[in-house]
C-alpha positions in Angstrom: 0.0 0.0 0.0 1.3 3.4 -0.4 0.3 6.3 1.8 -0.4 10.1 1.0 1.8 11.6 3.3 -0.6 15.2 3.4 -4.4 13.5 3.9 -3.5 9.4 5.0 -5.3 8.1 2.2 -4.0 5.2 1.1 -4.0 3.4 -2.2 -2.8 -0.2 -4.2 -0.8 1.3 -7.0 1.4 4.5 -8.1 -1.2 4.9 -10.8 -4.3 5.6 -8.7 -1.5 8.1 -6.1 -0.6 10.3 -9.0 -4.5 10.6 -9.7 -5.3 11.0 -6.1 -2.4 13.5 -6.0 -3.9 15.3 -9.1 -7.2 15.5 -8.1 -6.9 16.7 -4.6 -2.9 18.1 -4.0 -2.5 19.2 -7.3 -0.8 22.5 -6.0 1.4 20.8 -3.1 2.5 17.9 -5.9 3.3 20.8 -8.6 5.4 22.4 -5.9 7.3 19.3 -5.6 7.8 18.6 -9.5 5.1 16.3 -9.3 7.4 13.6 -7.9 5.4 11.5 -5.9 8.0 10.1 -3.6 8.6 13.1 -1.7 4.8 13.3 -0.7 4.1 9.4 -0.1 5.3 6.8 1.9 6.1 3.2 0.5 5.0 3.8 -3.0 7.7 1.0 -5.3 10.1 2.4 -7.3 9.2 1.0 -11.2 11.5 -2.0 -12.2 13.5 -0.3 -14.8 14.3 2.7 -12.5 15.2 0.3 -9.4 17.6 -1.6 -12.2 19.2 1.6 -13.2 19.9 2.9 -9.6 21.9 -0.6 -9.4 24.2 -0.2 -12.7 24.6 3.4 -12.1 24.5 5.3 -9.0 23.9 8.3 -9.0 26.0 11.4 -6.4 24.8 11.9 -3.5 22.1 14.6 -3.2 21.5 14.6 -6.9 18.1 16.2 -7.8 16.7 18.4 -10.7 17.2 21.8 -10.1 14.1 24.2 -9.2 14.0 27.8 -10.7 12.1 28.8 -8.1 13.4 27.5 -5.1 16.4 29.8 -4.6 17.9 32.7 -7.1 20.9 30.4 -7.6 19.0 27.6 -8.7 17.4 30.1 -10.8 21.1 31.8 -12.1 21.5 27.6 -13.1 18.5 26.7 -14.8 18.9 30.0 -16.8 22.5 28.8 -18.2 21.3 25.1 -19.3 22.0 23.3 -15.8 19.2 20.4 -14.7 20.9 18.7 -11.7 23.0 19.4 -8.9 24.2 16.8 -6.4 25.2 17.3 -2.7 28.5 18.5 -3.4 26.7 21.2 -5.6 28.3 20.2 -9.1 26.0 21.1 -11.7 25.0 18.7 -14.6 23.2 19.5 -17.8 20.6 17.1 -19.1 22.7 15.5 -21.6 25.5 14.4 -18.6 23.2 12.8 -16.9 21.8 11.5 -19.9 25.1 10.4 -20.7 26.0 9.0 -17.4 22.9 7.1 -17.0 21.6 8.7 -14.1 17.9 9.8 -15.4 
């Protein structure tokens, strides 16, 4: 089962949580790119994502970068970055791309 983190509802499948996350914390899941495993608990990672995390493991801390979650991010985004990791080396799409990270 995977849990709504916000509201406690609970559901079988990442399908039916992205449309419960559409229909009823459409704003709170577009703040958070729409990535539903910051705002759920258990949900599965999909088999060709958990094989991927295996062959290539991403940096520590690596996430896509938000344009509007800090006026550095936004500086980034503005001069072709996507991702950042912990150590705060920035990646275009096609690195990671090329690295096999996304």
């Amino acid at each position: 089962m995977i849990k709504c983190k916000l509201c406690g509802q609970e559901v079988e499948s990442r399908r039916q949580m992205h449309g419960h996350m559409m229909r009823v914390h459409y704003a709170d899941y577009k703040d958070h790119g729409f990535d539903m495993d910051d705002l759920t608990e258990g949900a599965p990672l999909r088999a060709h994502v958990a094989q991927a995390l295996k062959d290539y493991p991403r940096p520590s801390g690596f996430r896509r970068l938000l344009s509007y979650k800090s006026v550095p991010e936004a500086r980034a985004v503005e001069a072709g970055f996507a991702f950042v990791d912990g150590d705060d080396n920035l990646y275009t799409e096609a690195e990671a791309r090329a690295k096999n990270w996304i």
